[in-house]
C-alpha positions in Angstrom: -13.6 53.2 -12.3 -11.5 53.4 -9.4 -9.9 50.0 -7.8 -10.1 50.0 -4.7 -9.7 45.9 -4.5 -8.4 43.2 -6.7 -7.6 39.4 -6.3 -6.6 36.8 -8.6 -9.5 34.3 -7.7 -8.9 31.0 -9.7 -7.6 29.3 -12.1 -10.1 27.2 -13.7 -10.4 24.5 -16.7 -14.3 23.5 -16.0 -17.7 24.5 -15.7 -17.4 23.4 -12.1 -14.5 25.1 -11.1 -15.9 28.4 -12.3 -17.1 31.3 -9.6 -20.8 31.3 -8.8 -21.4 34.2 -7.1 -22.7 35.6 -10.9 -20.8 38.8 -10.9 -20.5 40.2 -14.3 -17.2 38.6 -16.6 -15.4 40.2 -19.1 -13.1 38.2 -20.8 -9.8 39.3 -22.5 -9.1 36.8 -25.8 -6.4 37.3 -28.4 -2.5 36.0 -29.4 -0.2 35.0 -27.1 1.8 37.5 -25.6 -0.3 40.2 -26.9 -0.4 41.9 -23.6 -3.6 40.7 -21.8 -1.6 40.0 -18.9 -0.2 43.8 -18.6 -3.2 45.1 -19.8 -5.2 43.8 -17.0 -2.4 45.3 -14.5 -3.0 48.7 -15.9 -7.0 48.7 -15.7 -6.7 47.7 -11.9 -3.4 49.7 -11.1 -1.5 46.7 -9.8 2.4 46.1 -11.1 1.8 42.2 -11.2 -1.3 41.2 -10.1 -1.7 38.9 -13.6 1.4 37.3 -15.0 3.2 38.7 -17.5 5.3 35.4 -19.2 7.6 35.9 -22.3 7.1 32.0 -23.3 3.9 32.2 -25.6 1.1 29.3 -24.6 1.9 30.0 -20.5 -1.5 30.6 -19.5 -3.3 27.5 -20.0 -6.7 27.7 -17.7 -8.7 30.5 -17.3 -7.6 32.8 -15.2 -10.2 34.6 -12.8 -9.5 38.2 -11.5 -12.2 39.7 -9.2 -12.3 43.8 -9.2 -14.1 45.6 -6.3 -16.4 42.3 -5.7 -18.0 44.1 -8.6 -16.8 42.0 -11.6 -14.4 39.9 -13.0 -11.6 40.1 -15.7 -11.1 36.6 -17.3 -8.1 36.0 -19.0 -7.7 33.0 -21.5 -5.3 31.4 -22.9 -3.6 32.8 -26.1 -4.1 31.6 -29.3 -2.1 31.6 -32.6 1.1 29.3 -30.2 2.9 27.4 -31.6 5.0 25.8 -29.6 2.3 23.3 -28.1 1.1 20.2 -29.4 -2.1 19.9 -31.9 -3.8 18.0 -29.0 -3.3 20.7 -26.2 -4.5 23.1 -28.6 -7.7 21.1 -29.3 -8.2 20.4 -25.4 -7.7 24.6 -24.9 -10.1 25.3 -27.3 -12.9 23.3 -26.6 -12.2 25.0 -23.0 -12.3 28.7 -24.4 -15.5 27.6 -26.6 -17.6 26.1 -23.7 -16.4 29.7 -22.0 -17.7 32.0 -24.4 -20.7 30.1 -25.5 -22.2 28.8 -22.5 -20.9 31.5 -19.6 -24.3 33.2 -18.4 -22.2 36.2 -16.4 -19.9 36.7 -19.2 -20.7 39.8 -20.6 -18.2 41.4 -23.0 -15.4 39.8 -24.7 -12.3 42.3 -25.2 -10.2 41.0 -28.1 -6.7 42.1 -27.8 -4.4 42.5 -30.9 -1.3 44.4 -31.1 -1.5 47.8 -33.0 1.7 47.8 -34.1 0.5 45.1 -36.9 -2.2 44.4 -38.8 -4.9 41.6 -37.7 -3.4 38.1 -38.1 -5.6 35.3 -39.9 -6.0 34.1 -35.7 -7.2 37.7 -35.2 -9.9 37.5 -37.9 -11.2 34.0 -37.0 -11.4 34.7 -33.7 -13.3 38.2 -34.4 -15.7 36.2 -36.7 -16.3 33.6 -34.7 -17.4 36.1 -32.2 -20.0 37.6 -34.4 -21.1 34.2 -35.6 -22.2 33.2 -31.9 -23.3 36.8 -31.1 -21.4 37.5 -28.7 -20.6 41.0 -27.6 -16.8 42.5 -28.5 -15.0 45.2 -27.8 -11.4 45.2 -29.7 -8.4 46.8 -27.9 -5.3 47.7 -30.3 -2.7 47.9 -27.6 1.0 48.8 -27.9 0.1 52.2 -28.8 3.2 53.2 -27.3 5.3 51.5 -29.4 4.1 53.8 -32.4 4.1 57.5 -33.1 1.2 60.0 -32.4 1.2 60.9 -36.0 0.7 57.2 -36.9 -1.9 55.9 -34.8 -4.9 56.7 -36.9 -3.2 55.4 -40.1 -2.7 52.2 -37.6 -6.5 52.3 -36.5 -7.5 52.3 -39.9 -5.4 49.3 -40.5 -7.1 47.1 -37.6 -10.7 48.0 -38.5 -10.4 47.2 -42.4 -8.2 43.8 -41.4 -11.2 42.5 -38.6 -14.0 44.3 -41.2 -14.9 45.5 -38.1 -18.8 45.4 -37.8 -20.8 48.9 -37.0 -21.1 49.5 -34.0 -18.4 47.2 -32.4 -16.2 49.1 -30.5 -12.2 49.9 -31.1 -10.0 51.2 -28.3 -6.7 52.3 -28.9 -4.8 51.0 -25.6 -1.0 51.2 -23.5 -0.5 49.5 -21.2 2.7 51.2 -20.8 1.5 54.5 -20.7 -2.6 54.6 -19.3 -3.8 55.3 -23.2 -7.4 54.6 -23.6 -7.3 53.1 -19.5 -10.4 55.4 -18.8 -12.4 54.9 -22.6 -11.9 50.8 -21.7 -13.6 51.7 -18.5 -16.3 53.5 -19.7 -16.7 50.8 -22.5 -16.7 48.1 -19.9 -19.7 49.8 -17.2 -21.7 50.6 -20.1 -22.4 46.8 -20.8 -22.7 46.3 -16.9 -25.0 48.6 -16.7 -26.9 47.2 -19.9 -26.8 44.5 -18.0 -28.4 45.7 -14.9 -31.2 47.4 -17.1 -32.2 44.1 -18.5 -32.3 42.6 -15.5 -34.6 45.0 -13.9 -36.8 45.1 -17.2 -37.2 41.2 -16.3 -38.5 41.5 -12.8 
């Protein structure tokens, strides 16, 4: 997909404060300063569009990114922090759960974890938790920079027996410093818009 236009839209901790004009969402879910931030600046070829923050917990609402009045990236807040209180924690997650489960336009959920590791226990529970409530997941192992050619599929392999990733769920191998996997995400992304759009005509 080419970008021709991209705004940061809102910052939002309620229903009410989300967008309503019912473009598609695709939300971008994993550890703190996993890279959601970066990664979104190299799908819509901006330098700092979203904030990139080395202090883990920063983004604390959900942060709405529209993309050619087409769509919108969605990021939410890290999890796995530790440097905020229990109760923040439990007020961010009930925020992230009424997202995910209740969101009509939210379409895909891309869960970011870092390549370079294996999936942490966060990482697992939030992958099953995903499956539990059926809804749709796309993982993206970024940081593939950081490792050699020769090792990524080793890495790969890693990932999908850590998240027992589930048949046909999808794994993308991403950098955000380098464009790798930029064009599969894509491609990964308009299919479930366009899933979308089928349905929709199906139904009228």
């Amino acid at each position: 997909m080419k970008v021709n236009k991209a705004e940061f839209i809102i910052s939002a901790v309620r229903p009410d404060q989300y967008p309503v004009d019912a473009l598609p969402e695709i939300a971008l879910a994993g550890r703190s300063n996993v890279g959601k931030s970066s990664l979104i600046n190299r799908m819509i070829a901006r330098k700092n569009l979203a904030r990139t923050s080395s202090t883990p917990g920063k983004t604390q609402h959900l942060n709405y990114y529209r993309i050619n009045d087409d769509l919108y990236f969605v990021d939410v807040p890290g999890y796995g922090f530790a440097k905020v209180s229990k109760s923040l924690r439990q007020v961010w997650g009930k925020m992230i759960e009424t997202y995910l489960t209740e969101r009509e336009p939210l379409k895909l959920v891309l869960q970011v974890i870092d390549l370079r590791h294996p999936p942490s226990k966060d990482d697992e529970l939030m992958y099953d938790w995903l499956k539990h409530h059926n809804i749709p997941v796309c993982v993206v192992a970024t940081k593939a920079d950081k490792i050699p050619k020769s090792r990524w599929q080793k890495h790969l392999k890693v990932v999908k027996e850590g998240l027992m990733l589930r048949a046909g769920d999808e794994l993308v191998m991403f950098s955000s410093e380098e464009g790798v996997g930029k064009d599969e995400l894509w491609g990964v992304i308009s299919r479930y818009m366009e899933d979308e759009g089928e349905q929709v005509s199906s139904e009228s």
